[in-house]
N, C-alpha and C positions, 0 to 999 in steps of 0.2 A: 733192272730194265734190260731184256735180253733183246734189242732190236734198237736199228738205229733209225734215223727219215730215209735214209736212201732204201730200205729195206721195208720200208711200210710203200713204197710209190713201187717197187719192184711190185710185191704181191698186190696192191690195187691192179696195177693195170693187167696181170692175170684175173681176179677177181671182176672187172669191172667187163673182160673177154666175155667170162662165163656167163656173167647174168643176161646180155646182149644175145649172148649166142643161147640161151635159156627163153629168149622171145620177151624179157623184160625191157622196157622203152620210158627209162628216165631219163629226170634233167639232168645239166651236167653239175657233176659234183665237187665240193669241195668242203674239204676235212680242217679242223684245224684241232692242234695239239693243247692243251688245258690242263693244270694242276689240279688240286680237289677244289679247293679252293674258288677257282674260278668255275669248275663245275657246279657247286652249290649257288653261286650267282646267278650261272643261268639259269638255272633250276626254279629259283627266286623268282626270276621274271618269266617265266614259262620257254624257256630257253632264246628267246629275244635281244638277241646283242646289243641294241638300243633302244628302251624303252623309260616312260616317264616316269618319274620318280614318285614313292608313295608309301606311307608308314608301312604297309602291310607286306611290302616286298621285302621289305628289313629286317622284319618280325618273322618274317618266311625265311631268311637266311639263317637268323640266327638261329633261328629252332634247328635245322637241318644240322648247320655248321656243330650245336653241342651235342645232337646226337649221334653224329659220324665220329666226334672225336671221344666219343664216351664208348664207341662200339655198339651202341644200340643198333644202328641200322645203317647198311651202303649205299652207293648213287649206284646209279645207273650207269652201263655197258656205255649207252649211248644217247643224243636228244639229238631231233632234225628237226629243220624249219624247214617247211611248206613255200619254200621260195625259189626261183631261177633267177640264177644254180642255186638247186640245195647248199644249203648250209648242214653240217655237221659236226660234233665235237668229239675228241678222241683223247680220254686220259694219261695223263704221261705215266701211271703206276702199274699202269696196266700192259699185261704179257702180251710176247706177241701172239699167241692164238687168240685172245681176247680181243685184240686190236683185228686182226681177220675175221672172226666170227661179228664183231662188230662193222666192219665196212662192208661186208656179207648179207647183213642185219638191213643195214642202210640203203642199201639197195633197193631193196623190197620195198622198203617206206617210201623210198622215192618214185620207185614205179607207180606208188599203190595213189602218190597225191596226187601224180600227175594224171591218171588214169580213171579213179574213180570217178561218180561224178557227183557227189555231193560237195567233193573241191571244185566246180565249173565256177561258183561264184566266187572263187579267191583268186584275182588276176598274181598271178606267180610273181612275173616279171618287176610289179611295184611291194612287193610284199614287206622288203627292207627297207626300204625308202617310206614308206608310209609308217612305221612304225617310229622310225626317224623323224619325222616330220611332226608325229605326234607328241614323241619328247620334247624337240623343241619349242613346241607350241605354249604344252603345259609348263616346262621352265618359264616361259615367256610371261606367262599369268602370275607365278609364283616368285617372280622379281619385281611386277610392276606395283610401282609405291601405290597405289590404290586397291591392289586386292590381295596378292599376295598368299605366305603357306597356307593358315588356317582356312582362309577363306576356299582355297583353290581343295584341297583336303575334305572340306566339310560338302562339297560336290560329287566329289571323287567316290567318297564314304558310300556317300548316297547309290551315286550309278552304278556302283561297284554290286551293290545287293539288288541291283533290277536288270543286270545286265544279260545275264540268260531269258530274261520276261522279250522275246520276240519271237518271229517265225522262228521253227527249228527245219521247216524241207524250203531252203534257198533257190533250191531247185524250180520251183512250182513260181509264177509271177504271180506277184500282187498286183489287185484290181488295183486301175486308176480311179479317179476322182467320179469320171463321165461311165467308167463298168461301174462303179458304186451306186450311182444313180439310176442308170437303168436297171440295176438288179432292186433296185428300192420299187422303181417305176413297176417291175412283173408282178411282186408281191400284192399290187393295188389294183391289179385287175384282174377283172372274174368275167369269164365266156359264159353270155347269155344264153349261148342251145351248146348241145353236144357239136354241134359240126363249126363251131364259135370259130378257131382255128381255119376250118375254108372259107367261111363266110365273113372271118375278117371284121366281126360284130362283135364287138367289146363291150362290156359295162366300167366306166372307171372312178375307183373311190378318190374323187378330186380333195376333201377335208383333210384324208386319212393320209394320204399322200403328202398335200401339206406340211401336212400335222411333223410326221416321219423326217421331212426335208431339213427342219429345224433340228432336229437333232443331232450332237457333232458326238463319233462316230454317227455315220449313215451304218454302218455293220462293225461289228466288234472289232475291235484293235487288238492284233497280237503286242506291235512295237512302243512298245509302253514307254520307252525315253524316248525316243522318237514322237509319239505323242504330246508327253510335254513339252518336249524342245517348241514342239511350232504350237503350244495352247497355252503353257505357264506365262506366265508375265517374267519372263527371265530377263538376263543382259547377256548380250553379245558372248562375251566367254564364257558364261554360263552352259547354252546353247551348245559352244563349239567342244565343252569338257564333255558334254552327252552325246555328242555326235563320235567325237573318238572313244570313248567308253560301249557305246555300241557298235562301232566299226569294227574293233577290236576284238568282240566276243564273237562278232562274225567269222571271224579266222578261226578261233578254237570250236565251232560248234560240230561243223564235220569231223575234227577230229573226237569229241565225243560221240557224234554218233555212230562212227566205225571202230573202235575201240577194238575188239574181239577182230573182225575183219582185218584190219590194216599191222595189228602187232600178232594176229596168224598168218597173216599172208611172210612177211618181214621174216617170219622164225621159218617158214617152208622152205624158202627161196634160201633162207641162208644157210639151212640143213643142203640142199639140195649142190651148192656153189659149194661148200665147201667137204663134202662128201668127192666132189668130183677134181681138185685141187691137189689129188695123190698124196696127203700129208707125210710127212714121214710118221712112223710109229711114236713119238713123243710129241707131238702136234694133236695128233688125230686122236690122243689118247683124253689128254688134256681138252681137249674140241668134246669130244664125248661127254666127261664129266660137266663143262660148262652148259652144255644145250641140255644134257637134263635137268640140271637145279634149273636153268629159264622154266623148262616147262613143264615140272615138279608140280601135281595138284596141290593147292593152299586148302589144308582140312578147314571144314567149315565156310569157307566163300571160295569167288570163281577166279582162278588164276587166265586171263584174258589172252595168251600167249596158248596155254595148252587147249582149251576150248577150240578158239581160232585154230591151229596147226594141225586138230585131230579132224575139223568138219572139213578143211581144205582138201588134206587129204584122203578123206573119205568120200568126197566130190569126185578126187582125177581116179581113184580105184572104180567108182559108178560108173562112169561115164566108158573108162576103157573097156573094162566087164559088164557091163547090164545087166542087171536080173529080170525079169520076169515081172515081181513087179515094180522095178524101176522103168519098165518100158510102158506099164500099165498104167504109171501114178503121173510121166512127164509125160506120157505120150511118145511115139513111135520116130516123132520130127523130132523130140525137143534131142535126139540124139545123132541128128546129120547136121552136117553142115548146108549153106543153101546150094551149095552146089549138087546136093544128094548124097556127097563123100559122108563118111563114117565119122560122126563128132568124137575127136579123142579127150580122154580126160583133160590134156595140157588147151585144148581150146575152149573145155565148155570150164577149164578155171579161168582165162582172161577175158570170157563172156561175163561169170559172174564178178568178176575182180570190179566190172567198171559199170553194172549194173543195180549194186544191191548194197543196200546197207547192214548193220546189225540186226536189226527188226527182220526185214524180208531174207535175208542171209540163215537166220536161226530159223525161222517157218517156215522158210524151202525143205531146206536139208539136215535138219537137228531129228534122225530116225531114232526110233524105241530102242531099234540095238545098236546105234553107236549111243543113247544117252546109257543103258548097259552096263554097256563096256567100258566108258565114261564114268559108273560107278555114281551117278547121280542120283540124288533122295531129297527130297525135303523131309525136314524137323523143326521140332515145336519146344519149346521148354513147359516141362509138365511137373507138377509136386508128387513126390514119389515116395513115401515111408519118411515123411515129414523131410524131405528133401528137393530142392528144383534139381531137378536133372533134363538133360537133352535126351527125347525119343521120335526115332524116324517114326512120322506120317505118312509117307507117299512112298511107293519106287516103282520105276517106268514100266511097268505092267501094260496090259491091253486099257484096264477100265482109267490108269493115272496119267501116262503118258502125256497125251495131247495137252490135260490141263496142265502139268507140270511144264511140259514146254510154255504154254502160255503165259505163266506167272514168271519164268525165267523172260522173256521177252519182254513181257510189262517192267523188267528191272532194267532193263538195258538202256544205251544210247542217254535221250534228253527224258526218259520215261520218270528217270528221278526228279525231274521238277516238274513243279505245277503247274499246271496249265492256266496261266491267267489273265484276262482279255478285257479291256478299256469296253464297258457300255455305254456311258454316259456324262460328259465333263459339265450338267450344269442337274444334275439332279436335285430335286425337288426345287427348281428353280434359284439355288444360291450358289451357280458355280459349284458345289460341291462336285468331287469328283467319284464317282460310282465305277467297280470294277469287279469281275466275277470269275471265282474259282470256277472252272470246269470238272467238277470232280468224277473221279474214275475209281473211286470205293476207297480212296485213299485219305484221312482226314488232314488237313493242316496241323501244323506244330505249330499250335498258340502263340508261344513265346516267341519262337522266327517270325508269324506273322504280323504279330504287333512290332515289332522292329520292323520288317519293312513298310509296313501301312503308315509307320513314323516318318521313314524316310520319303517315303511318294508324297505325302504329308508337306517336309520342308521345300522339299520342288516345285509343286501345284501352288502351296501359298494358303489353300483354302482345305476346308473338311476332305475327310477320304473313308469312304464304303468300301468293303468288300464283303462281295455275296460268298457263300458258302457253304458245306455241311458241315455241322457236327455232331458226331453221333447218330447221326441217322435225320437230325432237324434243319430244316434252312434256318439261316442265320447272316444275319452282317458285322461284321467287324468293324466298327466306326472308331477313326481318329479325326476330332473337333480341332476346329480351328485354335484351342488351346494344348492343343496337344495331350490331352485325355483320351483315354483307349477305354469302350466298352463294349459288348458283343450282345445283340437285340434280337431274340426270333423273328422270325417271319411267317404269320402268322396266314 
């Protein structure tokens, strides 16, 4: 260890000049020092200093714990929480350029939570304190002589495998109870003449209407624990283990969906801070070699760091220089400011930094020749002289491009789970509960699905449907009140 604390708080507070004076606007920060040890702990719990206890965090340590010590694989530079003041951890084995390039790093994420805005619905401020709260809670459960581990566990299990099943744009407000209804109420009426609208002469389907009103959802439900918290026949801490099991995935869902965004942003900013920081010649050497292996392409998948880092900066190069047809594709404004001044690249990145996520991020600015240069292809596994072998498909040409960016897109963010929405909590009239894949050419993995149609299963209490494709057929996947799994066309 070539650094001591007074010498990590010396270079923060240069570091921490730069990024300020760089137009970065985070919380305030704080670092704390950790062995590996305690790094794999947090890592465990998604870097959460106090959270509630639960077989799978354990089982997450130890895997970590015997692969680091076996040499298979390293931790992480760095982990931040999404909280004011940031929290941050900084290993004690680690050199001091790695500990600079790391609070360099840190920066960036902090800027990027505070700023984005698919973090607007994570109040910063209680972030630690809520997570705390939620420990305490579930210890609470898990002591009390009437329910206790297994019981408090066999919950956990549960919401654990349905906890992504909600809104993924926080952003956007859900209808209340009374917009539920009145968007029920439009669907049931139909304009008697074309001019229905001025003349205010309506027909209205009073039955069908009705009919519609009895139904609980009134419109598909994303929040599926949420759903059953207020529909199951639960008990009090049943309820309150679903309510923190999706409060909680509320925190991490922004961060999946900025992925690419937020660990590009973090790597630009921390190239940029510590380029500017006049290293001496063995810093700046060592600094070199470390920000390549970050963002070193991963042959065969996406290394999320070098993705992010090359479109950021092919953003503030657009933006400073224009081409011709980058004046043509954004238009003539999208490159002033409102003043009419000249948009520089450093402004139209903290225009995108706090407006876009992964999805709209990659379909803005993911051009033919930065994917190129990028060296991007899709491949297929094909039999080849009685062999599988790996052969490119695709490369970003005039007639591939667009759809290859599209299918990179469809991979990103929450794109990897499925989309699936509450219809019906008394279908065919015995409480069974009815719920339906959205699918988007992607089939179900059988075997996941019956595991969780098990566990929506133990929560509900009664039968559980889900609609779906397979292979190109609707179908349901039914789990009976006996806990029997079968899958029925629909014919």
């Amino acid at each position: 260890m070539n650094w001591t604390t007074e010498d990590l708080k010396n270079w923060h507070d240069k570091i921490f000049e730069k990024a300020v004076g760089f137009g970065l606007d985070p919380y305030e920060q704080e670092f704390e020092i950790c062995d590996h040890e305690q790094m794999i702990s947090y890592m465990a719990y998604s870097g959460i200093p106090s959270h509630y206890p639960h077989w799978s965090y354990g089982k997450a340590f130890e895997k970590t714990k015997t692969l680091y010590d076996y040499g298979v694989t390293g931790l992480p530079y760095e982990m931040v929480i999404n909280s004011n003041p940031a929290i941050a951890y900084l290993m004690k084995g680690n050199s001091l350029c790695l500990q600079l390039l790391t609070m360099a790093h840190v920066y960036g994420h902090n800027d990027f939570f505070k700023n984005n805005f698919t973090f607007k619905s994570t109040d910063a401020n209680y972030v630690i304190e809520d997570f705390m709260s939620h420990a305490k809670r579930v210890r609470g459960y898990i002591e009390h002589p009437f329910i206790g581990l297994e019981k408090v566990e066999a919950v956990l299990d549960a919401a654990h495998a349905l906890s992504l099943q909600q809104r993924r744009n926080l952003a956007r407000k859900k209808l209340t109870h009374d917009e539920q209804i009145e968007m029920v109420r439009d669907q049931f009426r139909q304009v008697a003449d074309p001019f229905g609208s001025v003349h205010k002469r309506e027909k209205f389907d009073d039955e069908g209407f009705k009919e519609a009103m009895e139904k609980n959802p009134l419109a598909p439900e994303e929040d599926i624990l949420l759903f059953i918290r207020d529909n199951a026949r639960l008990s009090e801490w049943e309820k309150d283990l679903l309510t923190i099991v999706h409060d909680e995935a509320q925190y991490f869902i922004p961060q999946i969906e900025t992925k690419i965004m937020n660990e590009g942003w973090a790597s630009y900013w921390h190239k940029k801070i510590m380029d500017s920081l006049n290293l001496d010649f063995g810093l700046a050497w060592e600094f070199a070699k470390n920000h390549a292996q970050v963002l070193s392409p991963h042959p065969g998948q996406l290394n999320p760091y070098h993705l992010g880092i090359k479109l950021w900066e092919n953003i503030a190069k657009r933006w400073d220089e224009p081409s011709k047809g980058d004046l043509e594709k954004f238009g003539k404004r999208n490159f002033e400011n409102a003043d009419g001044s000249k948009k520089t690249g450093s402004n139209k990145l903290f225009e995108v930094r706090e407006a876009d996520r992964d999805q709209s991020f990659i379909r803005q600015y993911l051009t033919m020749d930065l994917m190129r240069e990028l060296k991007l292809f899709e491949y297929a596994e094909k039999e080849q002289d009685g062999q599988r072998v790996l052969v490119v498909t695709k490369v970003p040409d005039d007639d591939n491009w667009q759809a290859m960016r599209d299918q990179l897109i469809a991979s990103v963010g929450m794109s990897g789970v499925p989309v699936i929405k509450v219809e019906d909590s008394n279908y065919r009239n015995n409480r069974a509960l009815l719920l339906k894949h959205y699918h988007n050419g992607k089939d179900l993995q059988l075997e996941y699905a019956e595991k969780t149609i098990g566990y929506i299963r133990q929560l509900w209490g009664r039968s559980v449907g889900l609609e779906t494709v397979i292979n190109g057929r609707r179908a349901i996947c039914f789990v009976d009140d006996n806990g029997g799994f079968d899958i029925k066309p629909i014919y």
